[in-house]
N, C-alpha and C positions, 0 to 999 in steps of 0.2 A: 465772755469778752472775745473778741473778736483779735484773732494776731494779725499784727501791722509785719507788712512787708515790704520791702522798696530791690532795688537791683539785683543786690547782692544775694538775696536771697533766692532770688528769680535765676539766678547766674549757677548759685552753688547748687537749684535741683535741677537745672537743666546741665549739669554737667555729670551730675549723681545718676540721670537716666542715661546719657552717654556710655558714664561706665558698667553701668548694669550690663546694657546692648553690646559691649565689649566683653565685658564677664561670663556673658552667657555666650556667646561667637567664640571665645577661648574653650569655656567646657565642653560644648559640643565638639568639638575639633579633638581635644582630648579623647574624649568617650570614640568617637569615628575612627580617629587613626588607631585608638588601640586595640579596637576589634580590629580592624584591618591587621594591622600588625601579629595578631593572634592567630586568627585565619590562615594567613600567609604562613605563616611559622608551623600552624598544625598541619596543612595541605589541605586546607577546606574546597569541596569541590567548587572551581569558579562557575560552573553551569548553571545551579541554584540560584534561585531568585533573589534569596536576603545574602548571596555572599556576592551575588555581583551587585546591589544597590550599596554595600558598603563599601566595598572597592571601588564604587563611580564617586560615590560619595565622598570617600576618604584621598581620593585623586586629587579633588581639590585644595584640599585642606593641605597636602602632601606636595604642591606643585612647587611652593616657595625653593623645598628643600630635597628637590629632586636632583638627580646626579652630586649630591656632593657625597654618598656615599657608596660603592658597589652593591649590588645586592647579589648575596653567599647562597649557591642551592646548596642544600642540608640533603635531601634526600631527589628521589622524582618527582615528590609533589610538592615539597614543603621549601622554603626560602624563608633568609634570613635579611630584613630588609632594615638597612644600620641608619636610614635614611629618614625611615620611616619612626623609629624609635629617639632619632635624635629630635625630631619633629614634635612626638610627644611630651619628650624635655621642655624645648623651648614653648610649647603652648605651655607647658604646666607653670612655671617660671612667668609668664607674660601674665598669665590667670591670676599667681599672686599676687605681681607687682598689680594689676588693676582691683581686687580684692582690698587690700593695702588702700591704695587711691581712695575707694569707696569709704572705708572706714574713717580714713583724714576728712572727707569730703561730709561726714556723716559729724563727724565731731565738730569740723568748722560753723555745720549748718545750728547745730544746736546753740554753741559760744553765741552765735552771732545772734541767735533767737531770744538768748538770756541778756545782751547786750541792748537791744531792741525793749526788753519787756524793763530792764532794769531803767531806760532813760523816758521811758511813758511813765513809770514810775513815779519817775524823779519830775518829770513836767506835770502831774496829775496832783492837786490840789483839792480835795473833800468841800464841799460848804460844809461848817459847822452850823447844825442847828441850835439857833439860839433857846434860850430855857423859856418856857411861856410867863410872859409879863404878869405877873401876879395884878388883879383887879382888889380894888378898895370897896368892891361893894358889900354891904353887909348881905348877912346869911338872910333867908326868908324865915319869917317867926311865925308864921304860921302853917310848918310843917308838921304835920301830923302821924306818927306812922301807923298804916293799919293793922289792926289786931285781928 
């Protein structure tokens, strides 16, 4: 059988893929700034290919929350970037609450699936089949059976 759908349903998974596309734009931002964040802290050489595509990378994700904290040098190479760490808090935090979102958004879609199947239900009506009309005809008397 075929599930019946109408707005809502159309509403609750296009808002399900928004959050995904949100969920997943928080995890990456996570995972980028913390390498960054790493890097920066160990004194990873900036020259290198994969430490400067993380640090362009992680630039952006990092721009929202840039100067609200100083950044501490630790040694010659290495820095402590409070900016950058406070950054990964708040994407982690933003990931759950849309995490969260998804889950509500996952359970609303089902309620609303079982509400849908439970009123098709409720309007679906079987034909009974009726019992076959018994015939008055007499049996055939000259049935024979083969031996």
């Amino acid at each position: 059988m075929a599930k019946q759908s109408d707005g809502k349903s159309g509403f609750l998974i296009f808002a399900k893929v928004i959050s995904y596309l949100a969920y997943a734009y928080f995890l990456i931002s996570t995972i980028v700034l913390t390498l960054a964040f790493f890097l920066l802290l160990l004194g990873a050489n900036p020259t290198t290919g994969f430490v400067k595509f993380v640090y362009h990378f992680a630039a952006v994700f990092l721009e929202p929350f840039r100067g609200i904290f100083p950044t501490h040098q630790i040694s010659d190479r290495s820095y402590f970037s409070g900016a950058a760490l406070f950054a990964i808090i708040m994407y982690g935090i933003a990931a759950m609450l849309v995490h969260s979102l998804i889950t509500y958004l996952s359970l609303k879609q089902v309620q609303h699936q079982q509400k849908l199947e439970e009123a098709q239900a409720a309007t679906y009506q079987p034909t009974v089949a009726s019992k076959p009309v018994p015939t008055n005809r007499p049996k055939p008397t000259n049935y024979r059976p083969k031996v």
